[in-house]
N, C-alpha and C positions, 0 to 999 in steps of 0.2 A: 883492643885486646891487650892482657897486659902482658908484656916482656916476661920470659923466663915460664910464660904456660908451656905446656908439655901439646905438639901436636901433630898430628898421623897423617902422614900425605899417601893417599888412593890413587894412582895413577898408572897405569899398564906404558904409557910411554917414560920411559926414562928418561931420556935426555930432557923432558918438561920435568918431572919425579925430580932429577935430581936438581936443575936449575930453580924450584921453586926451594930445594933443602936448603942452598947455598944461600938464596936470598932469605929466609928466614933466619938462619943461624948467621949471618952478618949482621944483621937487626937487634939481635940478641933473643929468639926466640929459640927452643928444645925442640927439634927434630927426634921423635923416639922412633920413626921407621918409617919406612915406603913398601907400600903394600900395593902388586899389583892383580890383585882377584882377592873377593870376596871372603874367601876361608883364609887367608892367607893375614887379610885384614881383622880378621876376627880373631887369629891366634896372637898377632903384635895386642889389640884389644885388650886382653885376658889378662896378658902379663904384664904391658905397659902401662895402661891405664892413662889416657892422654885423657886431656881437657876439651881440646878440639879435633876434628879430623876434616882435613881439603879433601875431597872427592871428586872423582870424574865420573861420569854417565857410563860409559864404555870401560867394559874391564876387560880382560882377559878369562876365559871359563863360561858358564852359562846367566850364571847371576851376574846384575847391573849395579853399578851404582843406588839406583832406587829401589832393591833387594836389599842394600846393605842399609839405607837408610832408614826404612824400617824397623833394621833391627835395631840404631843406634835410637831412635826414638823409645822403644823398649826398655834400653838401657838409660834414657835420657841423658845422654852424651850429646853434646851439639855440633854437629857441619854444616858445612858451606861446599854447596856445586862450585868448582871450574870444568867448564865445558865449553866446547864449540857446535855445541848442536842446540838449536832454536826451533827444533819441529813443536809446532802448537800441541801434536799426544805427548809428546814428550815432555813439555814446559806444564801439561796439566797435572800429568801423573809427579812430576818435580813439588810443584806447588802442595796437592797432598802432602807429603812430606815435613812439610812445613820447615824449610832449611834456613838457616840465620843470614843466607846470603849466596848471591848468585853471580859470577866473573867468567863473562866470556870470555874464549883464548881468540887472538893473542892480546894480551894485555900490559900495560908497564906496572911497570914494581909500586911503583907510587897509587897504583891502581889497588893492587893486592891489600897494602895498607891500609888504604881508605875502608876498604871492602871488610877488611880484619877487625876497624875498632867501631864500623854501623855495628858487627856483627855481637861486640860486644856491648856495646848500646843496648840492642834489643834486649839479650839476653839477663841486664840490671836491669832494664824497664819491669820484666817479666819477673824476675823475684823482686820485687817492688810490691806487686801485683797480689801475693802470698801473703806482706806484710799485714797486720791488723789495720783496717781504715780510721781517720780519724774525721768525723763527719764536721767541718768549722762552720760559722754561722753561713762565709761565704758561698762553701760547697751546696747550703739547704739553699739555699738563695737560688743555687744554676735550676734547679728543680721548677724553682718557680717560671724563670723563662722557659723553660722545655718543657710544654704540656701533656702530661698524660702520666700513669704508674701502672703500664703495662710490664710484666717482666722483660719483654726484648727491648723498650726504652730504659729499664731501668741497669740492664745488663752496660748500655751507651755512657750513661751517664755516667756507670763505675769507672768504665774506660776514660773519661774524658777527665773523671776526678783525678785519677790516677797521671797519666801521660802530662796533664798540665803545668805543672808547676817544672817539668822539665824544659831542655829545651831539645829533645827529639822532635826530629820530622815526623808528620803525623799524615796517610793520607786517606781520604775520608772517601767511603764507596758505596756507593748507594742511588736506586732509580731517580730521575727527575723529579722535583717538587718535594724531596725526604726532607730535608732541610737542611741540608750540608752547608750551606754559608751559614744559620743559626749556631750550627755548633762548632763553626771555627769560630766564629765572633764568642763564645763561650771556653774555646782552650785558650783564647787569650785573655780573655777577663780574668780570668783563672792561672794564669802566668806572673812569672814575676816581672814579663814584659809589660802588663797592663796599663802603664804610663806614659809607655812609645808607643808609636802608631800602629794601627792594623789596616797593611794596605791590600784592597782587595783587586784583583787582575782577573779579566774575565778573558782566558785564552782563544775563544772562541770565536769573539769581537775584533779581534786588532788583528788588522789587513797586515801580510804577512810583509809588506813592504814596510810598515811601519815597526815590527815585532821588535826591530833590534833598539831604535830606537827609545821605545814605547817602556820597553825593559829595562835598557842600561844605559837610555840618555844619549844627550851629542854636544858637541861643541859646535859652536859657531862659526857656520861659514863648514862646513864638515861636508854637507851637499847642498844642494839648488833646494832653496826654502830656507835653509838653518840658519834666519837673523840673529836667533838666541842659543845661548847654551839652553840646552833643556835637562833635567835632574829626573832618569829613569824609575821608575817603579818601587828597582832595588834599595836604589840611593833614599828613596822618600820612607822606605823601612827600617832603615836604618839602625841599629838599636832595637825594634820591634818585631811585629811579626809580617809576613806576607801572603794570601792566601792568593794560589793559583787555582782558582775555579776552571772546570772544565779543563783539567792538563792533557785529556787526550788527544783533545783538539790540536794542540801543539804542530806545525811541521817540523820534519824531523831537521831541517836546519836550523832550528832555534832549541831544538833539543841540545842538539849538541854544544853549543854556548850557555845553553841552561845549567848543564853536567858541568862542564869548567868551570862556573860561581859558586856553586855547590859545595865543589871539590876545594877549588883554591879561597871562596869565600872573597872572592874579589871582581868588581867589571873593569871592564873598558867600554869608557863611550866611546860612540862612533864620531872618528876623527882627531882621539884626545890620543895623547901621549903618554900615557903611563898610566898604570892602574888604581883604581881606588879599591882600598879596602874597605868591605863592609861587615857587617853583623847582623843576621838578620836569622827567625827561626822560619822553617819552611812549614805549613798544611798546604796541601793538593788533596784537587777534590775530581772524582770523575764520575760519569755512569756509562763508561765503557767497561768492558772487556779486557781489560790493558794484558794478560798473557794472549788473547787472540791477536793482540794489534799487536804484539813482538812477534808473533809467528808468524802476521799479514807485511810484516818488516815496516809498520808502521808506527811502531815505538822502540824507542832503544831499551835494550833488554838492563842496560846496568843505570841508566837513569830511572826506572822501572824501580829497582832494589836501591837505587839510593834513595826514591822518594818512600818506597814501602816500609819501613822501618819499623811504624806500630799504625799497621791498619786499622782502620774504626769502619764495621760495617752496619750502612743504616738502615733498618728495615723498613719498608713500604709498608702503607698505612694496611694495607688488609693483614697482615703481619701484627697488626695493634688493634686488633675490633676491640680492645678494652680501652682505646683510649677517645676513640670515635666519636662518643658522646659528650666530652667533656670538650676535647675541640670542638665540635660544633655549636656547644652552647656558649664557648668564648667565642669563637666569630660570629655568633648573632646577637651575643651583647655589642659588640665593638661595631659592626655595621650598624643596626641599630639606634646607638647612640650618633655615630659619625652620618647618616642619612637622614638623624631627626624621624625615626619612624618609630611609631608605639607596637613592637613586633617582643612579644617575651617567651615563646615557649615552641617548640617541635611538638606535633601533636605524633602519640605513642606510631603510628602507621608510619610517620616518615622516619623517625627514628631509626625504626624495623630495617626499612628502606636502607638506607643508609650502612647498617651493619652488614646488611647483604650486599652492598653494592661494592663490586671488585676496585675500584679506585688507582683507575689506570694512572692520575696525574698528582695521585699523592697529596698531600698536605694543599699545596696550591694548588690543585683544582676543587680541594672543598671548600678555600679559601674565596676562590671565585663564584663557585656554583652559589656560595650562602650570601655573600655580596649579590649577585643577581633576581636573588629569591627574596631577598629584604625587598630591595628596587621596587621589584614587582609586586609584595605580600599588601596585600588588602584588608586582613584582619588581624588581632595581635596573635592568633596561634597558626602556625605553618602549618596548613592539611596539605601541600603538597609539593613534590620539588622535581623538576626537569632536569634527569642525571645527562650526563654527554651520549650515551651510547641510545638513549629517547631520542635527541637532538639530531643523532646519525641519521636514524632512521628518519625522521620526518624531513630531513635533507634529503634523503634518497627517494621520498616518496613526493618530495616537492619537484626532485629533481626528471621526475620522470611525468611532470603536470608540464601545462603551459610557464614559461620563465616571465616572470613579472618586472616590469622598466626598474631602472634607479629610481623615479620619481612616486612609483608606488610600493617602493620597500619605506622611503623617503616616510611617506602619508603616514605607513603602517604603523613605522616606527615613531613619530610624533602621536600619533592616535597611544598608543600604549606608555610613553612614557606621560602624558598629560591625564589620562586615567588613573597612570600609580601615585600620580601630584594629585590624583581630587581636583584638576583644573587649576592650580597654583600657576603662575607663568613665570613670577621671579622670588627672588627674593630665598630663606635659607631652602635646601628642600624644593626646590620650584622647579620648574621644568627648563627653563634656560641656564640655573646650573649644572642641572643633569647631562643637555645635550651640549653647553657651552657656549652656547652664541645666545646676541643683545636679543632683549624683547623685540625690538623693530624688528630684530631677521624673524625671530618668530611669529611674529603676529603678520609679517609678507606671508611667509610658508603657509602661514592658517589657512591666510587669506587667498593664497595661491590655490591650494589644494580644497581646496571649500570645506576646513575645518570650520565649524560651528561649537559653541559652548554646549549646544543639544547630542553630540556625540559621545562627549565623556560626560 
């Protein structure tokens, strides 16, 4: 935010009221009042006309903080919560709002700042946003990797044209299988990082013993193991970009080192002496809830807002029935070709299928289900496809039969993959590709199990 904007502190405690004037007006920012209730705030408003207003949750009177931010939405005036209260109704009804940023109390000064110039970030991204687009060969290009021209993908891709070529924190929200690594790997293609590396961190994966290391590196001899320096995650981004996949996953003690690099823009390996600075642009990506996990106290509420800065939300495929068919006729060209199978077309019933079918696993599970269906297809048009919640049920109905050994799921399963081969045993397409093991092991099994060439 720039020095000498004009802005209104909401706060019914004074001695916070007037400690945040002093820090602002030493900074060189215009303090034009302290309001502490609602009307009171709206009559400084009128006559003042500030740029920003700090707000607190709790006022004095019967109207709240989120009474007045409404109205300042009206007016399109922009604030930022400081509060102490993290109740999940509260942080919901907050989030409505849609405020340029959120500072739990108590906080340091260095804090406010930080908090002051995301808020002015956002706020340029967003008239940004307004300006006329300018479509470059690049931009038609991102199109082509991201399949489909449904309006709620094409709404993403504006988003993604737009925030790119900055270097705002960007973080990306959306169910399982959406494609959220697809579209970080595209805001940085799309960046002027594009030449530095894009390092991807799966928060999920890394045993929480390892996290700090895994993240910001170690020197040698640092603990029992450390023969080597090792060059953390951040370090390896260097200049580029980092994607932390799955941030909710996080424990919160690796949050809290996370918010320090963030902030300061610099690590400390574990055991090293002095800090390295880096440069790096942040995407986080999650398919939590992350205001319930601040009110489950299972995320930090200001690492939260510093990673939220220009949310990208991705919609889940039943959200895109317009793009459903075009995906699935690019995953049965590409399996297809990659399995050597003569399979070209959906016949019009699965298609049907398909558009009706809710799409619990997104993207990747029609990825897999059409992969499986190639495997299996016997003729070149697909009359027919086994969705997961089929699968359930014939699980539940097997499950409540006689349970069949290892060695006869073993048969069943060689029996079916050697029938989708036409009896092939090696070679491209052959069934010891498929299952992975030599002809010898297969042709024991055959012979094990008294497969016969008269089966398939």
């Amino acid at each position: 935010m720039q020095k000498g904007n004009k802005i209104l502190i909401v706060e019914d405690e004074f001695i916070v009221a007037n400690d945040l004037r002093m820090i602002l007006k030493k900074n060189g920012y215009e303090v034009v009042g302290i309001a502490s209730s609602v009307s009171q705030a709206k009559t400084i408003i009128a006559t003042t006309k500030p740029n920003w207003v700090l707000l607190d949750i709790l006022l004095k009177g019967s109207e709240t903080g989120i009474d007045l931010a409404i109205e300042l939405n009206k007016l399109e005036l922009p604030f930022l919560f400081i509060s102490a209260n993290t109740n999940q109704g509260i942080l919901e009804a907050v989030k409505e709002t849609r405020p340029y940023g959120f500072l739990t109390k108590p906080f340091r000064e260095k804090d406010l700042f930080i908090m002051l110039d995301i808020a002015n970030e956002r706020l340029n991204s967003e008239n940004k946003a307004e300006e006329p687009k300018i479509k470059s060969i690049e931009n038609r290009s991102l199109k082509n990797q991201l399949i489909g021209t449904s309006p709620a993908l094409n709404e993403v891709l504006s988003q993604v044209e737009l925030v790119a070529p900055t270097d705002t924190s960007v973080l990306l929200l959306g169910e399982s299988g959406t494609g959220k690594e697809k579209i970080a790997q595209s805001l940085h293609q799309l960046s002027l990082r594009k030449q530095q590396p894009l390092v991807v961190v799966n928060c999920a994966a890394i045993p929480l013993s390892l996290m700090e290391s895994e993240l910001f590196g170690h020197e040698k001899g640092a603990f029992t193991g450390a023969q080597n320096r090792r060059i953390g995650k951040f370090e390896l981004a260097d200049g580029g970009t980092i994607f932390l996949d799955e941030i909710g996953e996080l424990p919160l003690e690796a949050q809290t080192k996370l918010l320090r690099v963030l902030q300061e823009q610099e690590i400390d390996r574990v055991g090293g002496e002095l800090p390295v600075k880096i440069n790096v642009r942040i995407i986080a990506a999650t398919n939590r809830n992350l205001e319930q996990e601040v009110a489950l106290g299972n995320f930090r509420l200001d690492l939260y807002y510093r990673l939220n800065i220009f949310p990208i939300a991705i919609p889940p495929l039943r959200e895109r029935t317009g793009d459903i068919e075009v995906l699935a006729n690019y995953f049965l060209a590409f399996y297809a070709t990659k399995l050597k199978k003569n399979v070209t077309a959906f016949s019009a019933h699965v298609l049907a299928n398909m558009q009706a079918y809710p799409w619990p696993g997104n993207i990747r599970e029609m990825q897999h289900l059409i992969e499986r269906t190639v495997l299996l297809a016997k003729d070149p048009i697909i009359n027919d496809m086994v969705f997961i919640e089929h699968l359930e049920s014939k699980i539940s109905d097997f499950s409540s039969q006689k349970l069949a050994s290892l060695e006869e799921i073993e048969r069943e399963h060689i029996l079916r993959v050697l029938e989708s081969c036409k009896g092939k045993i090696s070679g491209p397409g052959g069934a010891t590709e498929i299952l992975q093991i030599s002809s010898s092991s297969l042709y024991s099994k055959m012979k094990k199990f008294g497969i016969k060439s008269d089966f398939y």
